[in-house]
C-alpha positions as CSV (number, residue, x, y, z in Angstrom):
1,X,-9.1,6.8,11.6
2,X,-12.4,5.5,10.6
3,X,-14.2,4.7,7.0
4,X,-17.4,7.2,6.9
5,X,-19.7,4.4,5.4
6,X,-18.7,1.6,7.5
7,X,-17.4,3.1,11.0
8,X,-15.0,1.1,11.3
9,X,-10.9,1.5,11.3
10,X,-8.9,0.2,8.5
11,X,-5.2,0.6,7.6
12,X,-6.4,1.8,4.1
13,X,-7.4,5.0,5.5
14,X,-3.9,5.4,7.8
15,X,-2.5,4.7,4.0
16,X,-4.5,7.6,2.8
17,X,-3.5,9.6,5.1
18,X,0.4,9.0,4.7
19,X,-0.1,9.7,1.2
20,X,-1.2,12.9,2.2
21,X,2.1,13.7,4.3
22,X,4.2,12.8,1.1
23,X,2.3,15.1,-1.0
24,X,2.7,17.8,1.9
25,X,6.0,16.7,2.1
26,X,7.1,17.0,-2.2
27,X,5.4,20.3,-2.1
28,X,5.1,22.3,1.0
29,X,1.9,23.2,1.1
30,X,-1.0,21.8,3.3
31,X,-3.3,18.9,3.2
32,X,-6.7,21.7,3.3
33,X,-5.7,25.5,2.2
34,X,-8.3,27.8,2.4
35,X,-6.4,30.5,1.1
36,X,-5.8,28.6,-2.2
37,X,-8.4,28.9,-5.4
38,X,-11.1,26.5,-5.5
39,X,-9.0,24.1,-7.4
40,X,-6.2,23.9,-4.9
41,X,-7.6,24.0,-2.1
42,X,-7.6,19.7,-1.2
43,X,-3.8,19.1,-1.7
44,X,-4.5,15.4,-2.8
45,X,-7.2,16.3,-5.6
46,X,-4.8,19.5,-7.1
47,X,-1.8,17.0,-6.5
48,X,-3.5,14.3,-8.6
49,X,-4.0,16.8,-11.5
50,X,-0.6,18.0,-11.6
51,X,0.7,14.3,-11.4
52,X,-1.2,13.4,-14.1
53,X,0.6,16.7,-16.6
54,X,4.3,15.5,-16.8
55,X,5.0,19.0,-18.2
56,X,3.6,20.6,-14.9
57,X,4.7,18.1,-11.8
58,X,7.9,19.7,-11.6
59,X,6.2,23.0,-10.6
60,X,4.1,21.5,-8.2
61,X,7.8,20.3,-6.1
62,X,8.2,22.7,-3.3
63,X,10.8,25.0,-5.0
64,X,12.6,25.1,-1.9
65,X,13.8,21.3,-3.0
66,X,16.9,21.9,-4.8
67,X,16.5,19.3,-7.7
68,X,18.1,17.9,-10.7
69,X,17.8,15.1,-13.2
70,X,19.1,12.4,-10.2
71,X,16.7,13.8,-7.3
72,X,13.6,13.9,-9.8
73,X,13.9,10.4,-10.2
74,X,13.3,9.5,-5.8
75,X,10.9,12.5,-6.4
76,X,9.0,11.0,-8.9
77,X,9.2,7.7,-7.0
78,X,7.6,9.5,-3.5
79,X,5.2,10.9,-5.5
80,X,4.2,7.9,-7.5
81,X,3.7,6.1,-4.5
82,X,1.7,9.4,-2.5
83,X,-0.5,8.8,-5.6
84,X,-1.1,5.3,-5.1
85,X,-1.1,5.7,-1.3
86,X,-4.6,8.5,-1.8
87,X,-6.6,6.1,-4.6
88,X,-10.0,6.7,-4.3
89,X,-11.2,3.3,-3.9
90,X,-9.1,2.1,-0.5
91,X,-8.4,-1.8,-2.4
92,X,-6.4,0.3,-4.6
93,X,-3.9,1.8,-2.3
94,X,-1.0,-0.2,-1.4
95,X,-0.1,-2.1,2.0
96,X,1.8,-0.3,4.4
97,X,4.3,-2.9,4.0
98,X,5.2,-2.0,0.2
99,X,5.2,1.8,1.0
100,X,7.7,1.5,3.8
101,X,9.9,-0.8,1.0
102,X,9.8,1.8,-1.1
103,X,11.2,4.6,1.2
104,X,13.8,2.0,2.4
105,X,15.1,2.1,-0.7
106,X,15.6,4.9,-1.1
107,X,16.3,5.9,2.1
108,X,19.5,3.1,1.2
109,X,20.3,5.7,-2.3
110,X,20.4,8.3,-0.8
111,X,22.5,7.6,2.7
112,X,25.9,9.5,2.7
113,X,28.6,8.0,1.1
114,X,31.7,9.2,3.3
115,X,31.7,9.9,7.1
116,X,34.3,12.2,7.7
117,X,35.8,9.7,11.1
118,X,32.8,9.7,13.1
119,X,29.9,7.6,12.1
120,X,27.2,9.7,13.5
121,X,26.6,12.9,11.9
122,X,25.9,16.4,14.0
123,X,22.0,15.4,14.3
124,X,22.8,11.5,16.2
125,X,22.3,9.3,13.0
126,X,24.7,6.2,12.6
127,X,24.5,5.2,9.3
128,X,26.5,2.6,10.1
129,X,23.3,0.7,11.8
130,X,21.4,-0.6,9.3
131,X,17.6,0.0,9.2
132,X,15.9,-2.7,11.0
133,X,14.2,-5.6,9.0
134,X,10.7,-5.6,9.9
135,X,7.9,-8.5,8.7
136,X,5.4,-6.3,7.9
137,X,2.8,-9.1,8.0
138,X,-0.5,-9.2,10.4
139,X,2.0,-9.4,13.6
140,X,3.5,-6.1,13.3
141,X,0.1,-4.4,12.1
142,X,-1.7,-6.8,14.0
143,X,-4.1,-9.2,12.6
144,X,-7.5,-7.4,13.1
145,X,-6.7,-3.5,13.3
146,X,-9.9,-2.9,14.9
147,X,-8.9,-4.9,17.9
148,X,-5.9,-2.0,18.3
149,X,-7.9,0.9,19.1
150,X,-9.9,0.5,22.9
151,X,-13.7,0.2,22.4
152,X,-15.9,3.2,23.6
153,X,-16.3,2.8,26.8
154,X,-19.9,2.2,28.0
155,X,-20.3,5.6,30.3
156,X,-20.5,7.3,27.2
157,X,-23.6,5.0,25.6
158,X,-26.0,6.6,27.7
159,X,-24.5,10.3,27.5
160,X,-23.9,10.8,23.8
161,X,-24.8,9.4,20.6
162,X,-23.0,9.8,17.0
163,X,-25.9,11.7,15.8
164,X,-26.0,14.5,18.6
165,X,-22.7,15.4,17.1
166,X,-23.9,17.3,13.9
């Protein structure tokens, strides 16, 4: 992914765009529905607005998430954070390192409390093995993201330019 104004790839935009799953996620709809009104038809900017009216979040939740006062709270928390993760300005939106510690946590909440004998459940998850512990610093992410993602290669200098594209 790439910043419009600049070119260029940052982890800001990836954050964006996660934010954007959660929100798909909490409420089942997609990110760009054309089949909404005018007013829901971005699932961040509607999302935002209904984030915002206490009264209304809970109708926003995908009602095929069976909730109740203990599942609103990790519900509020996902959503809190897909807020944060779609800020407008990208220095607002979190690191990718405090998102993931947020779903850990709850991922931790909400993992089974009895095993009936076997420890892996009928989809292959141990929950037994405990989720790796990651340093989410500049060597897992890698120091300069832009070095991640292979240059253009030159062929395509001479054959097409950003421009031609529009």
């Amino acid at each position: 992914m790439y910043t419009a104004v600049t070119g260029r790839v940052t982890t800001k935009v990836d954050v964006y765009s996660f934010g954007v799953i959660l929100m798909e996620l909490l409420t089942g709809r997609k990110a760009l529905d054309d089949k909404r009104s005018e007013e829901e038809v971005h699932l961040a900017t509607w999302f935002r607005r209904m984030y915002i009216n206490k009264d209304s979040f809970p109708k926003a939740i995908d009602e095929t998430i069976e909730f109740n006062e203990e599942t609103l709270r990790s519900i509020n928390t996902v959503a809190e954070l897909a807020n944060q993760c779609s800020a407008r300005e990208p220095q607002q939106r979190p690191d990718m390192s405090h998102v993931v510690n947020v779903l850990v946590s709850l991922v931790l909440q909400w993992k089974p409390a009895e095993q009936s004998g076997d420890s892996e459940d009928i989809y292959g998850i141990d929950y037994d093995t405990p989720l790796p512990q990651f340093s989410l610093d500049s060597t897992f992410f890698g120091a300069n993201t832009l070095t991640s993602i292979p240059s253009r290669p030159s062929e395509l200098d001479s054959t097409f330019k950003s421009g031609q594209g529009r």
